[in-house]
TILOBA-760398 format. One record per residue (C-alpha): residue number from 1; x, y, z. Coordinates in nm, 4 decimals, always signed. Example, Ala and Ser with C-alpha at 12.3 -4.5 7.8 and 13.67 -1.06 7.14 Angstrom:
BEGIN
<i:1	x:+1.2300	y:-0.4500	z:+0.7800>
<i:2	x:+1.3670	y:-0.1060	z:+0.7140>
This chain:
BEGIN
<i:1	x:+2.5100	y:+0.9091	z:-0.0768>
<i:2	x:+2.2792	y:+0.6148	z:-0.1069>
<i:3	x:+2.1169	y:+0.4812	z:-0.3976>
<i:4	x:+1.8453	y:+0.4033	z:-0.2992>
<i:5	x:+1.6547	y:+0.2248	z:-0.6463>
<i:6	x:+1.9803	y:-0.0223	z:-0.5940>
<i:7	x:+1.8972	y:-0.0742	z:-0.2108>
<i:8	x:+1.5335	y:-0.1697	z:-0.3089>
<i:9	x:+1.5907	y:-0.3572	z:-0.6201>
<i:10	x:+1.8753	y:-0.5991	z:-0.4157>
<i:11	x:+1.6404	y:-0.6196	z:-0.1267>
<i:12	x:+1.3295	y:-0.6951	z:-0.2965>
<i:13	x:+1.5264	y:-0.9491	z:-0.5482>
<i:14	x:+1.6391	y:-1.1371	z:-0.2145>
<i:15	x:+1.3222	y:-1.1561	z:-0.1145>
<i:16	x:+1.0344	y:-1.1998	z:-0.3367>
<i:17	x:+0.9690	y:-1.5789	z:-0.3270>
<i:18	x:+0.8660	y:-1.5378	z:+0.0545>
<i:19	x:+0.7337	y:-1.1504	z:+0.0216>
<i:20	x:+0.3295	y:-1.2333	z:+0.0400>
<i:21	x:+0.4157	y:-1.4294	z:+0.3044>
<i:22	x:+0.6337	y:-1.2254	z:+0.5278>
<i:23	x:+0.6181	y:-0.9398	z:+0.7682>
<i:24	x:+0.6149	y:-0.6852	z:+0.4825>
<i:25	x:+0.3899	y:-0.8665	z:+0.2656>
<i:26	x:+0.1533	y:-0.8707	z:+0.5075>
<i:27	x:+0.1785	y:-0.5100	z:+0.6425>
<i:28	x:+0.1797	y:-0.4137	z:+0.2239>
<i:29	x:-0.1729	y:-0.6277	z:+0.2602>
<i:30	x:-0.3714	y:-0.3423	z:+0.4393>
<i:31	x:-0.2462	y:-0.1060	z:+0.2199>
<i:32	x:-0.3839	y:-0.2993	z:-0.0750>
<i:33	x:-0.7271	y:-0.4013	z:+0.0635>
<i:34	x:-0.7742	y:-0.0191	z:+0.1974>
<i:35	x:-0.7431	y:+0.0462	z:-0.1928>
<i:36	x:-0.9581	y:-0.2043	z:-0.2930>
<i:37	x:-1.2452	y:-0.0427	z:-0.0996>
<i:38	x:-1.1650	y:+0.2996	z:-0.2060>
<i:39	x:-1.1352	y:+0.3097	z:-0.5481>
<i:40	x:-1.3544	y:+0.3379	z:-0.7855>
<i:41	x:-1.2635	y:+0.1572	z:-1.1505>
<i:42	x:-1.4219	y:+0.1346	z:-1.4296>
<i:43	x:-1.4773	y:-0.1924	z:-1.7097>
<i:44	x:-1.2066	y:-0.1542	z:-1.9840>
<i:45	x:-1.0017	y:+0.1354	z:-1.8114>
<i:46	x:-0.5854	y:+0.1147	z:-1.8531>
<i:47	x:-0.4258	y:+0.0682	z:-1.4897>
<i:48	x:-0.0694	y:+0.1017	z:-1.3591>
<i:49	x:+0.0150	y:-0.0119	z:-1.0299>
<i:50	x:+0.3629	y:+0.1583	z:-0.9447>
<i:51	x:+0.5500	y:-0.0938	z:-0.7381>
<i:52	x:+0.3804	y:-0.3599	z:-0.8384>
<i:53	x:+0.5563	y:-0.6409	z:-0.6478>
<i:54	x:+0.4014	y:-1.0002	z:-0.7050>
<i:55	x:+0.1310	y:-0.8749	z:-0.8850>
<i:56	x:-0.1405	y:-0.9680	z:-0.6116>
<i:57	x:-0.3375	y:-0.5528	z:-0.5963>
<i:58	x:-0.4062	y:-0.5871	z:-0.9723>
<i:59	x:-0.5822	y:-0.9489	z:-0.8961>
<i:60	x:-0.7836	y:-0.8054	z:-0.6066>
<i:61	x:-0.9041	y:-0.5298	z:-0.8412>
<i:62	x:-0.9976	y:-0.7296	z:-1.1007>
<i:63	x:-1.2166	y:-0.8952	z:-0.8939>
<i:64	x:-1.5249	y:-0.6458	z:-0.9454>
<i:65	x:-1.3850	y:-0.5047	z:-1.2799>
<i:66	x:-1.2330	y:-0.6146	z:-1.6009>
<i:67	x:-0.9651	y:-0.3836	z:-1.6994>
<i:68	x:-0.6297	y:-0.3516	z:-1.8526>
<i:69	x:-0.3586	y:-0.3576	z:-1.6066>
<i:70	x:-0.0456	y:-0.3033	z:-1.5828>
<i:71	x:+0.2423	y:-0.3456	z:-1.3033>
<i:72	x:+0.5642	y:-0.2244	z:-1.2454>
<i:73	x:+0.8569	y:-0.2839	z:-0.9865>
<i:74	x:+1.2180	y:-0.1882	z:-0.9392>
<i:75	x:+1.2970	y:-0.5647	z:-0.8566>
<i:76	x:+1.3141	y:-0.7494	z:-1.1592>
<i:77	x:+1.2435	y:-1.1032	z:-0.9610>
<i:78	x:+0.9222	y:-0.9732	z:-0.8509>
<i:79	x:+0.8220	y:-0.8839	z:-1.2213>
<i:80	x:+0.9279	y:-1.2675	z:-1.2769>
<i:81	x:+0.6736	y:-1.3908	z:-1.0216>
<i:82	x:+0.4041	y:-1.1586	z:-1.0992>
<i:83	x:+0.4665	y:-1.2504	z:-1.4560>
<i:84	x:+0.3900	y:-1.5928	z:-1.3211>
<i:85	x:+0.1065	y:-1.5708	z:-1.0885>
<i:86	x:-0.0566	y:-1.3455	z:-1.3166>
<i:87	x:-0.0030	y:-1.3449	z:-1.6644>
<i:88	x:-0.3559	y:-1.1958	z:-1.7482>
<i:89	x:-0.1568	y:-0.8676	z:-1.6644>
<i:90	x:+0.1504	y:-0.6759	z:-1.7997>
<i:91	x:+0.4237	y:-0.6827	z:-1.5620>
<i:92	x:+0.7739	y:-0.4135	z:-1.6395>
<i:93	x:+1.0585	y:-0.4034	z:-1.4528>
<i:94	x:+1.1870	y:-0.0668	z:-1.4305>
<i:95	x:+1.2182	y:+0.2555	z:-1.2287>
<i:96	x:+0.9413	y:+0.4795	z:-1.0783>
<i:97	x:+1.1007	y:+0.8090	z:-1.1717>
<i:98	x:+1.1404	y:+0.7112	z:-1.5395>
<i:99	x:+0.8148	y:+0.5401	z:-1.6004>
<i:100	x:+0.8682	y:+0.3137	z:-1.9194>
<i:101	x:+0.5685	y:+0.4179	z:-2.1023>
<i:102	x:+0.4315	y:+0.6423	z:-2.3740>
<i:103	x:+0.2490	y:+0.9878	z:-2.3085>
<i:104	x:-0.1417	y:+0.9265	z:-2.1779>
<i:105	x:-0.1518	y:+0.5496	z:-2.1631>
<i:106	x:-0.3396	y:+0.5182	z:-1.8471>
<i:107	x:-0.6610	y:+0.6292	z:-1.6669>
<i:108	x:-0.5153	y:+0.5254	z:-1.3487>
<i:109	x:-0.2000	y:+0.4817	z:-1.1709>
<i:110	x:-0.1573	y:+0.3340	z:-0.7894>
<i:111	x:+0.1193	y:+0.4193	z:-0.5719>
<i:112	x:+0.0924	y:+0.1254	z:-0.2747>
<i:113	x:+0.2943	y:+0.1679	z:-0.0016>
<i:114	x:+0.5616	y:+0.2386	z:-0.2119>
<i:115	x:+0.5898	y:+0.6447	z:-0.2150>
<i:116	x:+0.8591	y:+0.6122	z:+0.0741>
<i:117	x:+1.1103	y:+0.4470	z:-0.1869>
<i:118	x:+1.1168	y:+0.7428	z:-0.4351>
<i:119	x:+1.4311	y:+0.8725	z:-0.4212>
<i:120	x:+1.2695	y:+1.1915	z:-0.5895>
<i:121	x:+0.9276	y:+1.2373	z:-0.5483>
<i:122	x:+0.8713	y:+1.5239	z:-0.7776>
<i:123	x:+1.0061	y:+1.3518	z:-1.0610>
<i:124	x:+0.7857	y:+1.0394	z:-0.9796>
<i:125	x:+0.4388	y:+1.3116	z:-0.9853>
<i:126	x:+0.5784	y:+1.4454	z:-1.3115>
<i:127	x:+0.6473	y:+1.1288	z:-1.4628>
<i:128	x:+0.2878	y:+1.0679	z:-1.3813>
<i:129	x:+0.1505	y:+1.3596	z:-1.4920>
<i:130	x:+0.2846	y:+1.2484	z:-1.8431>
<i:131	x:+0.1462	y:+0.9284	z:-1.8516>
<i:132	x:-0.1806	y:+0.9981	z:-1.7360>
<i:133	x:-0.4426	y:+1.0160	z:-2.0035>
<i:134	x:-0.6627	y:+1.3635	z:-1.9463>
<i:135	x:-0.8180	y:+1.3603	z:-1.6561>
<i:136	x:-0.6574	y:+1.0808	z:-1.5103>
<i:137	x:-0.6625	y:+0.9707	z:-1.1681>
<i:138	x:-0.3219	y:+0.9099	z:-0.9243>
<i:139	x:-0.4072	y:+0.7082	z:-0.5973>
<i:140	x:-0.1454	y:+0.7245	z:-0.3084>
<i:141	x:-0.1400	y:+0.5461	z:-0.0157>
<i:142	x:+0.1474	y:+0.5856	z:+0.2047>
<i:143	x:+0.2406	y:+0.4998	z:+0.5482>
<i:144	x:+0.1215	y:+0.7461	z:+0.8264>
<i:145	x:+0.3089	y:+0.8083	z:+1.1317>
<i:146	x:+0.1557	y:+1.0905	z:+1.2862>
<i:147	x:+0.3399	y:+1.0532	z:+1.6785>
<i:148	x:+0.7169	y:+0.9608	z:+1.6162>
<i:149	x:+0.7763	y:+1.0614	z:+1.2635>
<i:150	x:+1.0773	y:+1.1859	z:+1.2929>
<i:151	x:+1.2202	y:+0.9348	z:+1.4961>
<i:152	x:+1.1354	y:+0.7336	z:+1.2680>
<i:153	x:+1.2664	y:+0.9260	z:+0.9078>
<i:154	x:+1.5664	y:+0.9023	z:+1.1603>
<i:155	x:+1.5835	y:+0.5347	z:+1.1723>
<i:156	x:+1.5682	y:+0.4434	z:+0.8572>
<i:157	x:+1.7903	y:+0.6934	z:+0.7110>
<i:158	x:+2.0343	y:+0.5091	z:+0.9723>
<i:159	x:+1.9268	y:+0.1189	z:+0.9651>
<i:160	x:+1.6900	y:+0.0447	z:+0.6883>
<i:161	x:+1.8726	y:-0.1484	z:+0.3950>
<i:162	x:+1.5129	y:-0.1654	z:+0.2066>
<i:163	x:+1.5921	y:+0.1761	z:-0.0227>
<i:164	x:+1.3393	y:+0.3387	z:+0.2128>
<i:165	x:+1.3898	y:+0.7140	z:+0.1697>
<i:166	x:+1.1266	y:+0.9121	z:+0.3725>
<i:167	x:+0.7819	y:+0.8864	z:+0.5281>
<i:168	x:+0.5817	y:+1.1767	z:+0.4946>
<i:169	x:+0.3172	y:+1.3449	z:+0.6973>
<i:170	x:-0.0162	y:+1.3820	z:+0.5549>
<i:171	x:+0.0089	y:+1.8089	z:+0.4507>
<i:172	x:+0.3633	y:+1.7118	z:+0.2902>
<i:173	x:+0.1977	y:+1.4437	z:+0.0704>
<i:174	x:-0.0558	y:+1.6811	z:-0.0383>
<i:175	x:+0.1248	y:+1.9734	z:-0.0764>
<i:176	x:+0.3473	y:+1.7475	z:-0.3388>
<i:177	x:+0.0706	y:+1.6449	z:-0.5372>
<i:178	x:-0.0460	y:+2.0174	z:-0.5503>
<i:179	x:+0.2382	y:+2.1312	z:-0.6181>
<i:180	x:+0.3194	y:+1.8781	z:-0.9389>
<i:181	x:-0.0517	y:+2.0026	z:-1.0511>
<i:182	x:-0.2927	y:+1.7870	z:-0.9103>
<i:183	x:-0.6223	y:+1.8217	z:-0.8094>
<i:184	x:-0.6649	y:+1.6429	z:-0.5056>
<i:185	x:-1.0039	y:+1.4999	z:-0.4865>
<i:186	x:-1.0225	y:+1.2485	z:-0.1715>
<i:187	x:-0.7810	y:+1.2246	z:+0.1056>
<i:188	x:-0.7919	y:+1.0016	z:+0.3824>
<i:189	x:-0.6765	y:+0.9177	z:+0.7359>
<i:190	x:-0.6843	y:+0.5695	z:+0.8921>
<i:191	x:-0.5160	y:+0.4395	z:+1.1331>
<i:192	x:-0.1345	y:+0.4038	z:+0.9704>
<i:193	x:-0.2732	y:+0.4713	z:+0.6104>
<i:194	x:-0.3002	y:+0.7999	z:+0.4276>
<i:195	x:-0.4766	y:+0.8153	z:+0.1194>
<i:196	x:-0.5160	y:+1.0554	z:-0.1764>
<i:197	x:-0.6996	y:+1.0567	z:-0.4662>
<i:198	x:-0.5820	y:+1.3246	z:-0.7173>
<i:199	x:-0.6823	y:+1.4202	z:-1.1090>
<i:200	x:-0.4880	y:+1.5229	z:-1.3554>
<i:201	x:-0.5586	y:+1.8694	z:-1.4488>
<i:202	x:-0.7655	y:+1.8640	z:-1.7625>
């Protein structure tokens, strides 16, 4: 059976100097500026960005708004660069279905293209759930391949070396969140981008 946290942590350590400026980092970019349009932040609110990579969502962000953020990522050289491009931000190397941090620390958390990874998705939403102050807000978005999913959950099951797990259709997504006990409050189809918006249950 694969591990797939190992997969992504040796693939993303390989390649984090060049990752804003390859193929991924600039598929990863449409992702992040879709966000950046979407969201809604408050001054002096506490933000995670799961999957952080070089740091560069939490810098677009923080553009319009002056918060407290926060970045994590399974590849510990990417927490070194982020560390270095932006050391106005916290940046944690560690593991999305752990979550290295005490019980209602943030009023956000972002999931950027990075859902697909989770070797257990559940766990990741109820990880969340704990970390989330009341009321908090999770923001997912995911690769969408509505014509040749399958074909392509086949492919990378087969080929991908990345620690890529599954893509999900848009009702799967949301039936997760539900499920873990959110409230889903926007979701979103563009294009190859879904995007959800979900509280935490007060």
């Amino acid at each position: 059976m694969k591990n797939y946290e190992k997969l992504s942590e040796s693939y993303y350590d390989k390649h984090a100097k060049k990752f804003d400026h390859s193929f991924d980092g600039f598929l990863s970019g449409f992702f992040k500026r879709y966000i950046v349009k979407q969201l809604e932040i408050k001054d002096d609110m506490t933000v995670l960005d799961v999957g952080a990579a070089t740091g560069k969502l939490l810098k677009m962000l923080s553009t319009d708004h002056k918060f407290e953020g926060t970045g994590l990522d399974i590849s510990s050289e990417m927490t070194r660069l982020a560390r270095q491009t932006y050391p106005e931000f916290q940046f944690v190397t560690g593991s999305a279905m752990v979550l290295p941090f005490s019980d209602a620390s943030f009023d956000v958390v972002i999931c950027s293209a990075s859902f697909h990874h989770f070797p257990d998705p559940v766990l990741f939403l109820q990880a969340v759930q704990g970390i989330l102050k009341p009321g908090g807000k999770l923001v997912i978005a995911e690769i969408r391949i509505p014509v040749f999913h399958g074909l392509y959950n086949w492919y990378i099951d087969i080929f991908s070396k990345e620690g890529d797990v599954k893509v999900y259709a848009v009702d799967e997504l949301s039936d997760l969140l539900e499920t873990a006990g959110f409230v889903l409050i926007k979701g979103r189809k563009r294009l190859q981008i879904q995007y959800f918006e979900a509280h935490k249950k007060q």
